[in-house]
Backbone as CSV, one residue per row, in Angstrom:
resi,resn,N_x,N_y,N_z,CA_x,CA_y,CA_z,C_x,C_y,C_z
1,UNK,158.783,91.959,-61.478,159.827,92.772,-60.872,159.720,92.665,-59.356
2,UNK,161.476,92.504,-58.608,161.037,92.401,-57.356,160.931,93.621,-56.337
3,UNK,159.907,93.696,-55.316,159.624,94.787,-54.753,161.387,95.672,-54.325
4,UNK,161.222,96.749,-53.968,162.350,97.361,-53.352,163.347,96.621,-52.167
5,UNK,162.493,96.390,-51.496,162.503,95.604,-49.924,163.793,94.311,-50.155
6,UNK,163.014,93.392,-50.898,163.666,92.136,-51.417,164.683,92.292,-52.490
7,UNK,165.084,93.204,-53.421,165.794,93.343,-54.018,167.059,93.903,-53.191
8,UNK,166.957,94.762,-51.680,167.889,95.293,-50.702,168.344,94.374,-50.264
9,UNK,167.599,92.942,-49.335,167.567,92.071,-48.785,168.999,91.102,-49.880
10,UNK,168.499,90.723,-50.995,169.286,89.838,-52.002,170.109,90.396,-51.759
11,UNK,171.020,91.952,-52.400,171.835,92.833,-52.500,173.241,92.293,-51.159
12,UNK,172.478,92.676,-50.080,173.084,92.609,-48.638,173.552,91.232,-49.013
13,UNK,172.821,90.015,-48.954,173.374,88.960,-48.986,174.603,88.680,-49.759
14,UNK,174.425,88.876,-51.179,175.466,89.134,-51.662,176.622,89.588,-51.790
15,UNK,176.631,90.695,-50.980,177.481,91.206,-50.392,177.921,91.232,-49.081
16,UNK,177.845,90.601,-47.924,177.990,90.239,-47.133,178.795,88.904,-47.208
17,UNK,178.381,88.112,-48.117,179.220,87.063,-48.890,180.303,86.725,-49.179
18,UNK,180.271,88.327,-50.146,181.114,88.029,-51.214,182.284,89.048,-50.416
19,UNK,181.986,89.849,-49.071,183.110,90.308,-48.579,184.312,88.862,-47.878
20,UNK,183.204,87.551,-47.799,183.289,86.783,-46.745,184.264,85.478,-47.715
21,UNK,184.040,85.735,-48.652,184.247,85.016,-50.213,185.513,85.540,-50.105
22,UNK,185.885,87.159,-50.134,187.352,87.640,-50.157,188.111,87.060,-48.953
23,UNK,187.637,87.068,-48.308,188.624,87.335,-47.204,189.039,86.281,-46.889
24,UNK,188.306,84.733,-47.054,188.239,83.756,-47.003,187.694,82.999,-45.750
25,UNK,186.656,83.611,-45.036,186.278,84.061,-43.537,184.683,83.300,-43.653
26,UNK,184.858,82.771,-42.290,183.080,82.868,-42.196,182.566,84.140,-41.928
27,UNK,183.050,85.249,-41.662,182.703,86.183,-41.834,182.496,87.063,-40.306
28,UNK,181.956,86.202,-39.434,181.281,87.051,-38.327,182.757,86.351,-36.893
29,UNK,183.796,85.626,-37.613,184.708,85.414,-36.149,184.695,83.981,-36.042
30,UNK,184.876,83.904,-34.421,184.926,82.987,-34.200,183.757,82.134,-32.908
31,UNK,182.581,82.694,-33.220,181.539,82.916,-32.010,180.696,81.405,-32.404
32,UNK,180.736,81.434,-33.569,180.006,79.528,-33.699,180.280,78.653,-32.568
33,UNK,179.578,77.402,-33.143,180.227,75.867,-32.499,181.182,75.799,-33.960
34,UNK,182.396,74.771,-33.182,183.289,74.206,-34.163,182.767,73.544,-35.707
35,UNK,183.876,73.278,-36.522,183.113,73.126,-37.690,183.482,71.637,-37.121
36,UNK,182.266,71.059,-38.023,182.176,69.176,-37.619,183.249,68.049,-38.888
37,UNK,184.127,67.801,-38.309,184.936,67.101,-38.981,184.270,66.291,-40.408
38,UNK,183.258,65.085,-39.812,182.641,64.324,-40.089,181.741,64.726,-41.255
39,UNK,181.366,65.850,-41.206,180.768,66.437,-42.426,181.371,66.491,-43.233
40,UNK,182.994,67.056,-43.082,183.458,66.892,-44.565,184.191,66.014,-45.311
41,UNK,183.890,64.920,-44.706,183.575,63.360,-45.248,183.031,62.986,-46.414
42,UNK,181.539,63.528,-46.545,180.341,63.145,-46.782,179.849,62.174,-46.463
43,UNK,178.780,61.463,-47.009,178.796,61.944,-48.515,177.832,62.435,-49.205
44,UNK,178.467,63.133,-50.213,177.799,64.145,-51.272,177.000,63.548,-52.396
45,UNK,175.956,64.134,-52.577,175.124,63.931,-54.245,174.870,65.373,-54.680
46,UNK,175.028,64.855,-56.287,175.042,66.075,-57.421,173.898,66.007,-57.595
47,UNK,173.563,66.737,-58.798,171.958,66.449,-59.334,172.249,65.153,-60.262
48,UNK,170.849,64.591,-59.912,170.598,62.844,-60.454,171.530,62.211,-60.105
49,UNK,171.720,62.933,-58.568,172.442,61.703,-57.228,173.279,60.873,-57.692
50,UNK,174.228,61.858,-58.763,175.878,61.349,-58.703,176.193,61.437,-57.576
51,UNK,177.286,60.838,-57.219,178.096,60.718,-56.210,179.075,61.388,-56.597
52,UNK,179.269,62.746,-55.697,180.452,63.655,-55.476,181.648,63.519,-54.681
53,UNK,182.797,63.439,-55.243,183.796,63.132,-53.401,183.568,64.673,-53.021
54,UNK,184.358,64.063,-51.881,184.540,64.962,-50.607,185.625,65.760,-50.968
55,UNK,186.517,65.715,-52.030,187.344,66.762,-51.760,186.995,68.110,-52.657
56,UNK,185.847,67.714,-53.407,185.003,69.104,-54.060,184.380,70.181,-53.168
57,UNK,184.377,69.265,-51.735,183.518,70.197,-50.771,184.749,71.039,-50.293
58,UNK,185.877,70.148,-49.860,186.766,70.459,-48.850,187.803,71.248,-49.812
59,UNK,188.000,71.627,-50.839,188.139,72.332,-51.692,187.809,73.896,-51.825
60,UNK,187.233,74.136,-51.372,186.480,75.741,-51.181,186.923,76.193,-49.830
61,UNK,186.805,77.510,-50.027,187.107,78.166,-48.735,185.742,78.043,-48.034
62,UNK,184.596,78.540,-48.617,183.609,78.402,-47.702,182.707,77.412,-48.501
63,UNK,181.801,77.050,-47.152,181.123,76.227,-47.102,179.688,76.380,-46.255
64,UNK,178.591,75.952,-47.181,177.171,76.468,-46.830,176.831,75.684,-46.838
65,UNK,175.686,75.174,-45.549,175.185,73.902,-45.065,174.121,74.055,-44.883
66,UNK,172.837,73.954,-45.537,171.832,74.332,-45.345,170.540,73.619,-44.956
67,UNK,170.212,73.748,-43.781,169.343,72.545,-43.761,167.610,73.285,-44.099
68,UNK,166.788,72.335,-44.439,165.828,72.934,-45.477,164.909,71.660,-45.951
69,UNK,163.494,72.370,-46.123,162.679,71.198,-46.537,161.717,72.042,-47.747
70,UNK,161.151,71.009,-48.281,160.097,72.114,-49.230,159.073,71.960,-48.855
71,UNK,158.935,71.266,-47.431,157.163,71.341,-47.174,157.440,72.945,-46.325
72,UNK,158.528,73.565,-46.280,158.822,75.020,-45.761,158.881,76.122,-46.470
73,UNK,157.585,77.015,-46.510,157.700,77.972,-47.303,158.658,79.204,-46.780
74,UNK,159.267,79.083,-45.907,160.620,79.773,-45.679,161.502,79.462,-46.389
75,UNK,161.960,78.328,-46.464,162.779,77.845,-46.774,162.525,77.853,-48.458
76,UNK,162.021,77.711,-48.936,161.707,77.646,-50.441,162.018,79.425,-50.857
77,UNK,161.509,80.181,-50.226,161.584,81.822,-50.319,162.934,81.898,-50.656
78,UNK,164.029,81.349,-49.343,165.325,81.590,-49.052,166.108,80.760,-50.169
79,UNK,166.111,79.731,-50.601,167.024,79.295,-51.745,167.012,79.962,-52.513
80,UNK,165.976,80.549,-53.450,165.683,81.326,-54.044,166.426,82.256,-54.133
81,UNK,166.713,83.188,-52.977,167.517,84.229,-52.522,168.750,83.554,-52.517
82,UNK,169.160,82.275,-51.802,170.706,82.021,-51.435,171.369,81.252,-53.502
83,UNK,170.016,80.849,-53.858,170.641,80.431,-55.190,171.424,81.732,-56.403
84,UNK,170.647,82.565,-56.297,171.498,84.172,-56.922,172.618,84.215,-56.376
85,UNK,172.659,84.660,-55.104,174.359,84.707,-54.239,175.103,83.808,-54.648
86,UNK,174.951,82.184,-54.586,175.716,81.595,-55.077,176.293,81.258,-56.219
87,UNK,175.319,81.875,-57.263,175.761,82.134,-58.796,176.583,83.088,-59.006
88,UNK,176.249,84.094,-58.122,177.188,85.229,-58.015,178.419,84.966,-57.864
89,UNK,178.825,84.818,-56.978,179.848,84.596,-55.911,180.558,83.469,-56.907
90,UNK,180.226,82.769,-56.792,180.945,81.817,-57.750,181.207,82.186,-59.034
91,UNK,180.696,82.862,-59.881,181.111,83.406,-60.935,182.183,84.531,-60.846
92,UNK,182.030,85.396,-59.790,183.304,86.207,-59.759,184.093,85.689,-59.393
93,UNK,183.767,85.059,-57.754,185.720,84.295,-57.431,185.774,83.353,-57.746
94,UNK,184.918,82.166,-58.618,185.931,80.964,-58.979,185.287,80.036,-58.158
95,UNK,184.636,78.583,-58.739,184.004,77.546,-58.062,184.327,77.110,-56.619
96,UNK,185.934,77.297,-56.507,186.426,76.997,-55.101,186.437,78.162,-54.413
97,UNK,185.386,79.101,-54.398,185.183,80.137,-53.256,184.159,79.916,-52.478
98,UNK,182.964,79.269,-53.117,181.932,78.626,-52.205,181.197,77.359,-52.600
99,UNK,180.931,76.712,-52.068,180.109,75.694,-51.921,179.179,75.867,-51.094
100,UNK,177.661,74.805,-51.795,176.470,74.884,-51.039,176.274,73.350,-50.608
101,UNK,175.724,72.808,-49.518,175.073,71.349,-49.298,174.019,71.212,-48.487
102,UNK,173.049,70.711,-49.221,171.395,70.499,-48.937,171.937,69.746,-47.614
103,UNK,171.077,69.813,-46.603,170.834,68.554,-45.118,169.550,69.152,-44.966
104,UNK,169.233,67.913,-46.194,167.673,67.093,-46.253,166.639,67.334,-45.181
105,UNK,165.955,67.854,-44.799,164.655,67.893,-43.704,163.319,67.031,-44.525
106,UNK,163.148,66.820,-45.330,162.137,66.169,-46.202,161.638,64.921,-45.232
107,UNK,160.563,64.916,-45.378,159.811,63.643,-45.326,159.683,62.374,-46.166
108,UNK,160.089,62.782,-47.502,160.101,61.525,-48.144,160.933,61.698,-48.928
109,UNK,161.685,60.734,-49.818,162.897,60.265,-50.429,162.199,61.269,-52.031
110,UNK,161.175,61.225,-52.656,160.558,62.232,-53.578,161.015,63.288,-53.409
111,UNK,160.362,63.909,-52.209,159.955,64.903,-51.873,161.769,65.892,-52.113
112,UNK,162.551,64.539,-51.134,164.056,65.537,-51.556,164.370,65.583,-53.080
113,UNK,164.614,64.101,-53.574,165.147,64.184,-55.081,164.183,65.760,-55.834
114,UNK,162.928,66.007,-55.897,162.387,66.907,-56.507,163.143,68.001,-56.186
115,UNK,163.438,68.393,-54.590,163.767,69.751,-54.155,165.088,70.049,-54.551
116,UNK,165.757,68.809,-54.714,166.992,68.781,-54.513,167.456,69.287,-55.912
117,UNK,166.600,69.167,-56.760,166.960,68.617,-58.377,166.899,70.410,-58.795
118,UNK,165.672,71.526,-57.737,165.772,72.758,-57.999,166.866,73.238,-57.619
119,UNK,167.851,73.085,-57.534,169.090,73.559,-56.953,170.166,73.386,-57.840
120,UNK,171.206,74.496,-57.596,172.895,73.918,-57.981,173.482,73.683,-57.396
121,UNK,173.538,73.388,-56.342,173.899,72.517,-54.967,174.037,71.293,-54.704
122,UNK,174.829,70.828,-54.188,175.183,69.571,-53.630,174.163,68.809,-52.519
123,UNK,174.049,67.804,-52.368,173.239,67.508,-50.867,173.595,65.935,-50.196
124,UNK,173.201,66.419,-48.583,173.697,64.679,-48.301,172.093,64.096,-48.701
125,UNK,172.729,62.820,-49.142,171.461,62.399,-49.685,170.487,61.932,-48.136
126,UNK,168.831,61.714,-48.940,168.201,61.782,-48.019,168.103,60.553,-47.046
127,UNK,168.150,60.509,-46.087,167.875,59.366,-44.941,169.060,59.325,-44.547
128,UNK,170.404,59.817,-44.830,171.781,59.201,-44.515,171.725,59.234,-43.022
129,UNK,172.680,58.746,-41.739,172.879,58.640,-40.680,173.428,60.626,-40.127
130,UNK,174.208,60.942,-41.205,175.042,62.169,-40.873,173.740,63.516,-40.936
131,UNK,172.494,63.254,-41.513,171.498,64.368,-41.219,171.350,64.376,-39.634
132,UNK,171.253,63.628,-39.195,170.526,63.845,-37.568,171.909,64.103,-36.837
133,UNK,173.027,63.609,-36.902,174.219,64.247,-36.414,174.943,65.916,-36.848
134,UNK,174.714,65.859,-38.024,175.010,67.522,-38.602,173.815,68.223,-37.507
135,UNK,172.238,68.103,-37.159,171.234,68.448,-36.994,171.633,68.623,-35.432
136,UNK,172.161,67.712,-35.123,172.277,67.558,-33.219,173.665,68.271,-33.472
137,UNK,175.007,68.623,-34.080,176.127,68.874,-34.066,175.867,70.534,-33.829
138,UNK,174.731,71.088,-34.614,174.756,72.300,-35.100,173.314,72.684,-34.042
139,UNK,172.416,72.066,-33.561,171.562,72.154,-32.830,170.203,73.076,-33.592
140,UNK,170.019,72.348,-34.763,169.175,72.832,-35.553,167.718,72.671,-34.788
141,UNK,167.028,73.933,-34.636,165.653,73.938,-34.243,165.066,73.978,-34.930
142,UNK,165.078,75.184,-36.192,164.084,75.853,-36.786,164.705,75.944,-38.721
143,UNK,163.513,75.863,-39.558,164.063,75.931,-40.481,163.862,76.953,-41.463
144,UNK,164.311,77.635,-42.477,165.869,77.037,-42.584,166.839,77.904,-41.626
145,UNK,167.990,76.714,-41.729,168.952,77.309,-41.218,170.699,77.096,-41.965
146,UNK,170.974,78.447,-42.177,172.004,77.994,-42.758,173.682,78.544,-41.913
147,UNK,174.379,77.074,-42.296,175.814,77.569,-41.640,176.781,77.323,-42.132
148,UNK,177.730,78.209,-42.158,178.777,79.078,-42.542,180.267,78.640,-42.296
149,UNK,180.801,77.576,-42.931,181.897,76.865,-42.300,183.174,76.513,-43.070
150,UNK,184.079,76.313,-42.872,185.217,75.880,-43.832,185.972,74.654,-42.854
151,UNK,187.271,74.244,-43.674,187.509,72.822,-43.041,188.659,73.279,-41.660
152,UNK,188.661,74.778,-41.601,189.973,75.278,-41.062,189.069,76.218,-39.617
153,UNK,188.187,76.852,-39.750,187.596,77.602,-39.026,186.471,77.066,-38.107
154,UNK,185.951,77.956,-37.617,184.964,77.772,-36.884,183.774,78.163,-37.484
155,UNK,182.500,78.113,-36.881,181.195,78.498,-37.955,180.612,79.560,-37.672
156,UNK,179.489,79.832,-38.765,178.278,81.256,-38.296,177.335,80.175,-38.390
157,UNK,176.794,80.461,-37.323,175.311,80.109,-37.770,174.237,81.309,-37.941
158,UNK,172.770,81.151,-38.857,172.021,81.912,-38.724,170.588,81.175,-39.149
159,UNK,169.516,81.072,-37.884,168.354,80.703,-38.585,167.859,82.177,-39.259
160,UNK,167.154,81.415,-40.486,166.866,82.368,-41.835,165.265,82.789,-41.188
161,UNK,164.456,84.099,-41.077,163.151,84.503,-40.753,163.007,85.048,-41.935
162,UNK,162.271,84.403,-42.772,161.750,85.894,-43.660,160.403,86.218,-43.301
163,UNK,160.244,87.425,-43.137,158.860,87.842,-42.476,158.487,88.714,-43.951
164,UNK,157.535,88.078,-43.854,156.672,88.235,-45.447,156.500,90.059,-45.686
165,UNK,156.226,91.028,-44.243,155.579,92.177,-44.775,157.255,92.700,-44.896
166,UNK,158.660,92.452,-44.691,159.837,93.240,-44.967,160.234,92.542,-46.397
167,UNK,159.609,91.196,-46.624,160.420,90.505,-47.888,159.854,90.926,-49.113
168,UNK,158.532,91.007,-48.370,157.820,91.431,-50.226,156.932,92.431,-50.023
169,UNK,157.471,93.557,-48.955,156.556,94.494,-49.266,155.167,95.079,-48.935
170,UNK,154.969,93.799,-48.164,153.216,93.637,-48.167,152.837,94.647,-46.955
């Protein structure tokens, strides 16, 4: 059972979402950097790195870009958390309310297919040219970080902190 803390934490997300899901909004305006054309291009892989088009992405109102590695125990915490929301959310409004896409931080071509394969998410596959441009587009420092975009709007960004004594209690 999960502590109080983290079960509030999930909750919020979800709902913060799924207000963002209605409205059809990144949610927080228009205070991002622009959304990057070129991203919604792809290209996309499913699990066992089918090849997805691009108009499954560009299809949804929103769009979650998450960049993420599993040698990051942040980042492993946070899917976790962002994989519920997105089951959520998608089950009430309908597959084309959100979309998720991995941008790979991995060190090795394994290392993603494994991480990638824990997910229901989409991802650019690993090594492509468009990771280090999404990465420099969005000015990714720290991981994870996830952002908040559609093909019409502008973005949220938010690097993800989970600080262990509010997430679980300790």
């Amino acid at each position: 059972k999960q502590p109080p803390v983290a079960r509030c934490k999930q909750a919020n997300v979800r709902r913060s979402w799924s207000a963002c899901v209605m409205a059809g909004t990144s949610g927080v305006g228009d205070g991002g950097p622009k959304a990057c054309p070129e991203f919604f291009a792809g290209p996309f892989v499913g699990q066992a790195g089918s090849v997805v088009a691009s108009s499954q992405v560009t299809a949804c109102r929103l769009v979650g870009v998450l960049f993420a590695a599993s040698w990051c125990v942040p980042c492993r915490q946070f899917v976790s958390i962002l994989e519920e929301a997105y089951t959520e959310i998608r089950k009430e409004y309908g597959s084309q309310a959100l979309e998720m896409v991995l941008v790979p931080r991995e060190k090795a071509q394994n290392d993603w297919s494994d991480f990638h394969a824990s997910m229901p998410w989409l991802s650019v596959p690993w090594g492509d040219p468009l990771i280090n441009r999404l990465k420099e587009h969005f000015k990714i420092e720290r991981l994870p970080h996830l952002v908040i975009t559609s093909t019409t709007k502008t973005t949220t960004t938010t690097t993800t902190t989970i600080r262990r004594e509010e997430h679980f209690n300790i």
